[in-house]
N, C-alpha and C positions, 0 to 999 in steps of 0.2 A: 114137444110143442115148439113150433116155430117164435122167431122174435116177434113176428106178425100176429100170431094169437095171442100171444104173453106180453106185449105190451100191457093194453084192457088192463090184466093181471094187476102187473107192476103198477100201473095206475090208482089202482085200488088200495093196493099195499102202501103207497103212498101216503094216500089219503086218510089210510086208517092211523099210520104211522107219525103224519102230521102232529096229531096231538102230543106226541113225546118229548115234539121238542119245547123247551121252556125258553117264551120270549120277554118274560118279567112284564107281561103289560106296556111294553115300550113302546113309541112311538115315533117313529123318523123325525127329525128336526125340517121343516119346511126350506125348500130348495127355491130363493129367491131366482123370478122370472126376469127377463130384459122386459118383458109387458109393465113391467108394474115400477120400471125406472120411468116415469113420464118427463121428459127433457125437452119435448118442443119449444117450448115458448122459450126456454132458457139458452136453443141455439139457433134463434130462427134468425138472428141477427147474420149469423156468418154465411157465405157464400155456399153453393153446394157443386161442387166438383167426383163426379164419382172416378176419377183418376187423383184423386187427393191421399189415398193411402201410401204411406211411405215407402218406398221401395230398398230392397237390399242395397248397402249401399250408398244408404240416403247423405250420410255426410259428404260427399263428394256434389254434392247441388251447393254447395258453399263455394265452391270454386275456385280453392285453394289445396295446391298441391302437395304444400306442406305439414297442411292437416290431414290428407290422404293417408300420406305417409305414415304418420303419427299413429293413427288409427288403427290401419294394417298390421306397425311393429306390436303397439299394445293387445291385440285380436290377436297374434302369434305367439307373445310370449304371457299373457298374464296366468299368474297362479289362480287368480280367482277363477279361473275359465279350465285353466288346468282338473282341479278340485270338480267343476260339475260334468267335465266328460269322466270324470274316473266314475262318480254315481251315475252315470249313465250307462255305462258298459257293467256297471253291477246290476244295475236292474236289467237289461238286457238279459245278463246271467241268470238273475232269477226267473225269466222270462223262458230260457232254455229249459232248465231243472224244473218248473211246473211243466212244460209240454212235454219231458218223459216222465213224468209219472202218468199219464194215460196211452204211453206205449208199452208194450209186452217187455219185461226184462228178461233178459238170455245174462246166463252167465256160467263160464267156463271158470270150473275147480279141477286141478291137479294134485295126487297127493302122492309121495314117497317114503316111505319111511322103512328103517332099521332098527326091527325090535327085537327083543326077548319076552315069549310069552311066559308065564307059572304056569308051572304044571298043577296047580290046585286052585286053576281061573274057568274060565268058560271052554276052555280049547284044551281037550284032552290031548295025550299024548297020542303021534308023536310028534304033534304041532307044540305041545304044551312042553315045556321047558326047553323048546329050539331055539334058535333064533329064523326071522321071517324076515322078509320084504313084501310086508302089502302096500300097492299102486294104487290106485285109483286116476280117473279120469269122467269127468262126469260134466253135463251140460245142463244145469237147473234154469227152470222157464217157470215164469211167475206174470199173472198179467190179473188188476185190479179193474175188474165190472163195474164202470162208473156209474149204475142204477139213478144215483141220487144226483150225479152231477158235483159232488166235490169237487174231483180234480178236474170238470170244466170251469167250475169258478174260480179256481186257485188259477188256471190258466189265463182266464178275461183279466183276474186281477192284476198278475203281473204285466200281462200286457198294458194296461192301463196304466201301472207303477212308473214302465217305462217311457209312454207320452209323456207322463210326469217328469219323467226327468228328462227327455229331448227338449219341452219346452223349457225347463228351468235353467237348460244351459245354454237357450238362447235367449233367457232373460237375461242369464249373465252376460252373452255377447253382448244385449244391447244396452245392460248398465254401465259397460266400461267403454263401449264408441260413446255413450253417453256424456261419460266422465271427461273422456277425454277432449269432446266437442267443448262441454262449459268450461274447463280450463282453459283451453286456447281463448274461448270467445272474451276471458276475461285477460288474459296474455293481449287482444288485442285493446283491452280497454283501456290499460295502463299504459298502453304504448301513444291512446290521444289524450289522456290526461297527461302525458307527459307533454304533448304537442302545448294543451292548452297552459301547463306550469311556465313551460320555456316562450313560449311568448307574452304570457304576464309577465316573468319576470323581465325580460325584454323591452316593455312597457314600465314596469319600475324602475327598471335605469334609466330608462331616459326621460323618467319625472325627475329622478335626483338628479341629473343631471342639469335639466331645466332649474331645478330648485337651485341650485347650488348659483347659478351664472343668475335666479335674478336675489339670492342673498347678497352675489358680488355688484349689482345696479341698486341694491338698496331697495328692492321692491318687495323682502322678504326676510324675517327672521331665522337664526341658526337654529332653532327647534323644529322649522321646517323642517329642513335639513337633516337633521338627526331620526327625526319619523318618518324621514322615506328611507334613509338610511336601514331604518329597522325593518321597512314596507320588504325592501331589497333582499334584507339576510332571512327573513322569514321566509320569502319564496325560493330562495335557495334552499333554504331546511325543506321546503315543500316538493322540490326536487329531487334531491338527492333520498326522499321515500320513497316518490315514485318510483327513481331508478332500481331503488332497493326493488321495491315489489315485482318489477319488470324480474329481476332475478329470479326472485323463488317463484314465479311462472313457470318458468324456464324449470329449476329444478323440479318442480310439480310436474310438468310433462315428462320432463325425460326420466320421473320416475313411475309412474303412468305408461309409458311406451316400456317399462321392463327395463329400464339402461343409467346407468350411471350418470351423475349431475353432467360430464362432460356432455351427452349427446343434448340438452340443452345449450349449452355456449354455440352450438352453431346454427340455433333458430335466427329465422330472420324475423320481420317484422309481418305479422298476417298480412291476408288480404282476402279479406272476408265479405263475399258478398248480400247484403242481408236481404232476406224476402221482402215485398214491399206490401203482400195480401195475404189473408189466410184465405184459406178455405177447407171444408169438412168435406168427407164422404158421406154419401148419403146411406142411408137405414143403422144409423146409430141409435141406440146403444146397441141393436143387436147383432152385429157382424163382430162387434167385440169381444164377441163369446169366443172367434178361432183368429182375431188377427192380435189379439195380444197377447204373449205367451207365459205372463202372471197368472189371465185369469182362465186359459187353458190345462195350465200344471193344476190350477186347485180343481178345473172341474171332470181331469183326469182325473185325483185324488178320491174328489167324490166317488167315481165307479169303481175305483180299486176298492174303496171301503164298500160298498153296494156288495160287489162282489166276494168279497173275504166273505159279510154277513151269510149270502147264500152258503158258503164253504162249510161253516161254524155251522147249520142247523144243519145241513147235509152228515156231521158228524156224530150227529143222536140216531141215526139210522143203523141198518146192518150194514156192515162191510163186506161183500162177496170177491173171495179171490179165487183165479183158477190157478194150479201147480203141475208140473212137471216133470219127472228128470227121466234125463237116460246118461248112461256112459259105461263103462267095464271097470269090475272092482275085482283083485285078484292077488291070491298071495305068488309075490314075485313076478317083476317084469317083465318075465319069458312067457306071464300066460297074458299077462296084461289084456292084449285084443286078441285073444282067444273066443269063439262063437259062445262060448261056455260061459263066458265072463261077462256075459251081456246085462244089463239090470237098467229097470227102467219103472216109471210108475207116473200115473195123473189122478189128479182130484180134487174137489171144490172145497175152500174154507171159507165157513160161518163167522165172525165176529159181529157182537152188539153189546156197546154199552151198557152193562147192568148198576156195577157200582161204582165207578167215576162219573158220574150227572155232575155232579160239581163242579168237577172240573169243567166240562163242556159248558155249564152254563156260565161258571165263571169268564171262558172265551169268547162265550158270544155275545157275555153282557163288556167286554172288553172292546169286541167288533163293533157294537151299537152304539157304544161311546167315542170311537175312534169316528163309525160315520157323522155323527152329529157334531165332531169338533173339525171335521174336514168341511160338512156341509156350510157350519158357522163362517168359518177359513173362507170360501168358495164367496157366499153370500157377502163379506166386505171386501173381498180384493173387488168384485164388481162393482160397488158401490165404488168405490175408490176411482175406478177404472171411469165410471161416468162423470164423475166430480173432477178429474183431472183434463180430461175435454173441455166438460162446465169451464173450468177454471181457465183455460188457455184461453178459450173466448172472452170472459169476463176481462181479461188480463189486455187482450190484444185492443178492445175496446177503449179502453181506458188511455194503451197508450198512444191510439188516435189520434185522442181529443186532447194528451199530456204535450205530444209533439206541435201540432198544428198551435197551440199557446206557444208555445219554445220559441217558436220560430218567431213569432209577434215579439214576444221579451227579447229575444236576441237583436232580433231589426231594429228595437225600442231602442235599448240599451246601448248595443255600440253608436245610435245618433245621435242618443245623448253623450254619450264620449266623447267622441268628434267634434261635439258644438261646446262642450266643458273644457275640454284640453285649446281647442281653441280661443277661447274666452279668457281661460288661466295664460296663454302665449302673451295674449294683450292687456294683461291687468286688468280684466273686468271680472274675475270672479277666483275664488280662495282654491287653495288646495288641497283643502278635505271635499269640495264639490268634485274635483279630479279624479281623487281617489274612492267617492262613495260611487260617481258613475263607470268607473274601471273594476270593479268589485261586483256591481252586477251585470257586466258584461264577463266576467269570468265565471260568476253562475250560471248563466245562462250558458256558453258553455260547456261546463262540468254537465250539465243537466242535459247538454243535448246529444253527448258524448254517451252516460249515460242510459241514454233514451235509446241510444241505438245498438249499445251490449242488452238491452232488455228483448229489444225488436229477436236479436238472434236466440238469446239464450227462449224466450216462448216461441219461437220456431222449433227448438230443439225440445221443448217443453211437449209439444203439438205431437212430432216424433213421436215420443216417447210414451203418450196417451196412446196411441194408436196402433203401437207397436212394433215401430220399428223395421216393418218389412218382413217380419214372422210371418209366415204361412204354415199351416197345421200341416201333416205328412198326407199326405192321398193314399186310403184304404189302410 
């Protein structure tokens, strides 16, 4: 019967066979849709750019050379990245090792040997108490009739295993450009709170110094004096942190870039250009299914377990193999490939699970647990994945409306400085009025300083929702 009539066949057998396997009554864990994340209202604020996804590479739109760099060394040398190309070339492997188990195996046995047989064994004399050299040489072929499709699913699986792991080590790439983008942004923020420390303090010497020259006119007590004095050594103590933290920036990167605290002492000061707009790509959340490579790996994940499940019931089936051999078996070398010597044989083996059920159901109800805790897996890195867009927009909104005030209180602030310090020059007003409006003109400031490590760091935030510049493999 051809495979063309015996399909039907197999079909039936199938079908009849069905029943044997035991699925405990299970039922798949529901596989949350992008339909049913409903996000419009919540991003209808932001702009819509469909060249808005990030592109390889994206840290290099900041426009700083020295964070390029930075980037590139950390992507070359991190372990962490190290760690997920070795689990990728493992699955890969296992990727190879399931696609030959549904190829034919050939395999070449040689054998030699120096014996002595008894003469009160199977081999009468005067074989029996000689000594012999039987050879052999032989070519066993063995090739497993995938009827039920096991070893196609063991094969989808691994393949699947392994999107899993190409995207999970280009989550890693884009955790650690990641990493290393928010250090710097903050390396650059201590570098203008440092600006804003050194020009207050700047500004408190030359109140004490005022104080001091009208204590000497008599227009001012020594306890003046002594409390700018303290105004003074406090903003040096507020200096010399910053300068500290300016430090372990530096160490932080150049431990980040894979390099000893030295390759930090030779950072410069950034120069970081910050976006001034956001904008989204359009058909969110559902492009998010292949441009982010979190929620790719889990929904690779999913089909690998999918597929295991098929493997596992595929195993309560029969097993049909077909066998082989040929080669020359012969006592002594000399006849080895002699016409005489020839031996060879073919024929089909039966296997079907009788008494291991348990096992197999123990596997499959193992399978069923692994899908529903992958599916679980799957279902919140999405959710996650839609709330961290959510959230950049919420984020960048805010600080909008945070900066556009900043700018009022700063304008505010330092005219009223200018009109206090000048008022305090001419004896028309105290020197706590100098010092309360020099104080919020240093908040304001600090805040607008700030405002503008926030602007970058949810640019990078935005990034990172979106993916990074992942694109899934084609075919």
């Amino acid at each position: 019967m051809t495979l063309r009539n015996g399909a039907p066949l197999l079909a039936l057998l199938a079908l009849a066979l069905d029943g044997c396997v035991d699925r405990g009554n299970w039922k798949a864990a529901p596989q949350l849709a992008t339909g049913q994340l409903e996000s419009g209202r919540t991003l209808q604020a932001a702009p819509v750019d469909a060249a808005a996804w990030p592109a390889d590479g994206w840290w290099r739109g900041y426009g700083d050379a020295q964070l390029d760099a930075l980037v590139d060394e950390a992507l070359a040398g991190s372990p962490t990245l190290e760690v997920a190309q070795a689990r990728l070339r493992a699955a890969q492997a296992q990727t190879v090792a399931a696609r030959g188990l549904r190829a034919p195996q050939v395999r070449l046995d040689a054998q030699v040997m120096r014996q002595r047989y008894p003469e009160h064994d199977l081999y009468p004399p005067p074989i029996g108490g000689s000594w012999e050299t039987p050879a052999s040489a032989q070519l066993d072929f063995s090739w497993t009739l995938d009827f039920w499709g096991r070893n196609r699913q063991l094969l989808a699986g691994a393949r699947s295993g392994e999107q899993a792991a190409l995207a999970d080590r280009e989550a890693a790439r884009l955790a650690i450009a990641v990493a290393v983008v928010q250090a710097y942004i903050q390396f650059d923020l201590n570098y203008a709170l440092l600006d804003v420390t050194a020009e207050n303090l700047k500004q408190q010497q030359g109140i004490l110094q005022l104080t001091q020259q009208r204590v000497q006119s008599g227009l001012e007590n020594v306890a003046r004096v002594k409390q700018s004095e303290g105004s003074v050594a406090l903003t040096r103590a507020a200096l010399a942190y910053v300068e500290a933290s300016i430090q372990l920036s530096r160490n932080q990167l150049a431990d980040l870039a894979g390099a000893g605290p030295d390759r930090g002492q030779g950072l410069t000061r950034p120069q970081l250009q910050a976006p001034q707009q956001l904008a989204l790509p359009g058909l969110l959340p559902a492009q998010l299914l292949g441009r982010r490579p979190d929620v790719a790996a889990a929904r690779a994940r999913v089909e690998a377990a999918r597929h295991d499940i098929k493997a596992s019931e595929a195993s309560f089936y029969p097993n049909i193999n077909l066998a082989a051999f040929a080669g020359f078996q012969a006592f002594g070398l000399s006849q080895l490939f002699d016409v005489g010597s020839r031996t060879y044989g073919v024929g089909p083996a039966l296997s079907l699970p009788v008494f291991n059920r348990d096992t197999l159901r123990g596997d499959l109800f193992a399978r069923q647990a692994q899908f529903d805790a992958s599916v679980g897996q799957y279902n919140q890195t999405l959710l996650d994945a839609v709330k961290d867009v959510a959230d950049v927009v919420a984020n960048w909104r805010g600080l909008e409306l945070e900066t556009s005030q900043q700018q009022i209180a700063l304008e505010a602030a330092q005219r009223s400085y200018d009109l206090t310090s000048e008022r305090y020059r001419a004896g028309l007003d105290n020197y706590l009025s100098v010092l309360s409006s020099e104080n919020q003109v240093l908040l304001a400031q600090t805040v607008g300083a700030e405002l503008q490590a926030r602007r970058l760091n949810y640019s990078v935030d935005l990034v990172r929702a979106l993916g990074g510049g992942y694109a899934p493999p084609v075919g």
